[in-house]
N, C-alpha and C positions, 0 to 999 in steps of 0.2 A: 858506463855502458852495461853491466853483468845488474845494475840494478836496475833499471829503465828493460831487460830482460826477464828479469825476477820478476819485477811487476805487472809486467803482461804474462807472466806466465801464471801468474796469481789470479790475475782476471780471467783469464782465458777458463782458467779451469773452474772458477766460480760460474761459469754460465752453463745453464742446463744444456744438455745434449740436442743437436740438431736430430730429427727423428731423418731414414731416410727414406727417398721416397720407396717404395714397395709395389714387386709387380701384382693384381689386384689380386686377390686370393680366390685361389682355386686355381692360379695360373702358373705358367712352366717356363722358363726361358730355356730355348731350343736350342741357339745360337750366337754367336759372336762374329765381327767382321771389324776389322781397323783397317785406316789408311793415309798415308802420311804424304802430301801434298806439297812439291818447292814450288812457292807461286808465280817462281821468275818461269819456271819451265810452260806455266800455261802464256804466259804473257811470251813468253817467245814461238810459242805456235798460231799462237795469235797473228801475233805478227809475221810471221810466217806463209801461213795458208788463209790470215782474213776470216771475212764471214762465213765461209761453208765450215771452218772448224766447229764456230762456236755452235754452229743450226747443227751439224751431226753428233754433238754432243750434249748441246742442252736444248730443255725444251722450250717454246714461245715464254712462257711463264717465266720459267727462270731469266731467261734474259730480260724482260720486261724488268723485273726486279734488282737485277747487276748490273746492267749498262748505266742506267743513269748514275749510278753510285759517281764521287769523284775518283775512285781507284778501284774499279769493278775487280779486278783479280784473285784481290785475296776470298773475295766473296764467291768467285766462279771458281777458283780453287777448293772451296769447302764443298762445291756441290760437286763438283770432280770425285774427290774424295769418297763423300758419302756414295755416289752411285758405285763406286767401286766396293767401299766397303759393306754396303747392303750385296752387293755378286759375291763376297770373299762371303759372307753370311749364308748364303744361299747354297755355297759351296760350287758356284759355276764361274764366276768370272764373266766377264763382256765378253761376249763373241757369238758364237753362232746360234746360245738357247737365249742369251739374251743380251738387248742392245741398249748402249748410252743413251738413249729417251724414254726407255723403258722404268727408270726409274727415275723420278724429277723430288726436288726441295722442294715445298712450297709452307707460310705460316699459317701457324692457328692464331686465336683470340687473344694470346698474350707476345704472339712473336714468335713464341717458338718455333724450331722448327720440324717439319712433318714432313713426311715420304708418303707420297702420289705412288702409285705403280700401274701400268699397264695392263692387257689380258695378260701375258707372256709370264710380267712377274709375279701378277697375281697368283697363275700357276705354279710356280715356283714357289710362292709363300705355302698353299694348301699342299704341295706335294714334300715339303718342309713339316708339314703337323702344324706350324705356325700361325697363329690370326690378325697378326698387330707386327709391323717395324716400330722398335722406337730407334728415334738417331739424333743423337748430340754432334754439333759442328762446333771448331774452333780454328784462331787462326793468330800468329804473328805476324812481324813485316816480310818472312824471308817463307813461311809454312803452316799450310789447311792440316787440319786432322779430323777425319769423323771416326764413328765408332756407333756400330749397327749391331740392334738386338734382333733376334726375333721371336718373339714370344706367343703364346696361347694362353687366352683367357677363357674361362667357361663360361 
């Protein structure tokens, strides 16, 4: 075992450094937001209160994209998540300057995923200094996590 270790660790460190990505230059990150997700907890409001939860929480888009899934949860979990953690970014939270449809998932060209914003949040972003969200989503069987930048580019 301590060799089958050695040897990957011998590999490992013979590979060039992954470069990482970088915000574009000339640019600032402003902010941070995290949010940590149990996916049984949406799946029981779900059930719960039905379709009016998931329409006052996510937007047409998103659900278009999580219901067909075979196990939408963990997915609508991640988008829970991220709206929360682009508010914890913002530094306002959901509520009364801004609301769960205000900011939605949706992908770019490679899949990734991308934050949509509203007028509301859009206000938010410029009164932030900000010009761009990025947001990374993950998830296992039991919890979503996203983790929201927000940055200014020149």
């Amino acid at each position: 075992m301590d060799a089958d270790l050695n040897s990957l660790r011998t590999a490992a460190a013979s590979q060039p450094p992954v470069p990482l990505p970088a915000i574009p230059q000339g640019g600032a990150l402003i902010n941070l937001g995290a949010d940590i997700v149990d996916i049984a907890r949406i799946r029981a409001a779900h059930e719960r209160h039905g379709a009016p939860f998931l329409e006052r929480i996510f937007t047409p888009d998103e659900l278009a994209y999580c219901l067909p899934m075979p196990n939408p949860y963990p997915h609508l979990a991640a988008r829970f998540a991220a709206k929360e953690a682009v508010a914890k970014a913002f530094t306002t939270g959901i509520g009364a300057e801004l609301g769960w449809r205000s900011i939605s998932v949706h992908h770019g060209p490679r899949q990734e995923p991308l934050i949509r914003l509203d007028e509301k949040a859009t206000t938010h972003l410029a009164r932030a200094g900000a010009t761009r969200v990025l947001i990374t989503l993950s998830h296992t069987t039991t919890a979503a996590i996203a983790v929201a930048a927000l940055v200014r580019t020149s």
